[in-house]
C-alpha positions in Angstrom: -3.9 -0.9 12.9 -1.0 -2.9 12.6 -0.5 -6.1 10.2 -3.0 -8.7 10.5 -2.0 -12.2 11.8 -3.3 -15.7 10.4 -5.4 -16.0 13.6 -6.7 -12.7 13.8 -10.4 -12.1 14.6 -13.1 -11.9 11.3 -13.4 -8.1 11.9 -9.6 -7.3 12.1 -9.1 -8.7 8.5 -12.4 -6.9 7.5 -10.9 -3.9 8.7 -7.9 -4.7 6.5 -9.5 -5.8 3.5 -11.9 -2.3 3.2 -8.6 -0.5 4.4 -6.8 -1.7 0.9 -9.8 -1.3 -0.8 -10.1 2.7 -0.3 -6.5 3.2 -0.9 -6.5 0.6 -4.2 -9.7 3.1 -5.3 -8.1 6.1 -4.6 -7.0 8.2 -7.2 -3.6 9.2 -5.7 -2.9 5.6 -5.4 -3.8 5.0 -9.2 -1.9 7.9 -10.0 0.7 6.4 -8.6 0.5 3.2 -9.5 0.6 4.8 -13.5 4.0 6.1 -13.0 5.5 2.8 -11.5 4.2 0.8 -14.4 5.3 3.4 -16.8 9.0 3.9 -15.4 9.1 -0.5 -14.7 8.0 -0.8 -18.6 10.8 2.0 -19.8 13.3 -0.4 -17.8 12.2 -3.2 -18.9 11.1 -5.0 -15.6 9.2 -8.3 -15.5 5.9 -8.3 -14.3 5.5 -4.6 -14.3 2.4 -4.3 -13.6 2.3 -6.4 -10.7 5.8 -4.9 -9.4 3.8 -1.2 -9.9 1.0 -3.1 -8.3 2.5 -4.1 -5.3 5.0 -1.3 -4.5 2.0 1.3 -4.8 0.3 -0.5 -2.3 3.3 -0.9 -0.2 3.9 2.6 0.3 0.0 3.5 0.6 0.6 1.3 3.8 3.7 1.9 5.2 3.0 6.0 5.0 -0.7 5.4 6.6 1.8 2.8 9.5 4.2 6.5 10.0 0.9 7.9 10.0 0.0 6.0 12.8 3.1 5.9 15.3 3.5 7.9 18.0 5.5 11.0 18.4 9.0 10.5 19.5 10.3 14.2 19.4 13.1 13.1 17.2 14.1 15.3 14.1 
């Protein structure tokens, strides 16, 4: 799928947008999302919740961007 640009076409950032919205719905993502705010509040972080927020979300979409390359035969 790859990163949307600024200039990318209505549809690509539709794509996007329902693409974040099933994995911000998703219960493994909330799950997840829990135990990041939980362990930034323990250590006192700022903005936990967004942190937890943001970081869930980040590796929802850098796992589903593994998901996506190709095969290189490298182990």
């Amino acid at each position: 799928m790859g990163i949307p640009r600024f200039d990318s076409p209505d549809e690509e950032i539709k794509k996007w947008l329902n693409h974040i919205a099933l994995i911000c719905l998703s219960e493994d993502f909330q799950a997840l999302k829990r135990e990041l705010e939980k362990i930034y509040h323990q250590s006192q972080m700022e903005d936990a919740q967004l942190m937890a927020f943001k970081d869930a979300l980040y590796a929802f979409l850098a796992q589903k961007e593994d998901e996506m390359l190709p095969l290189t035969g490298i182990n």
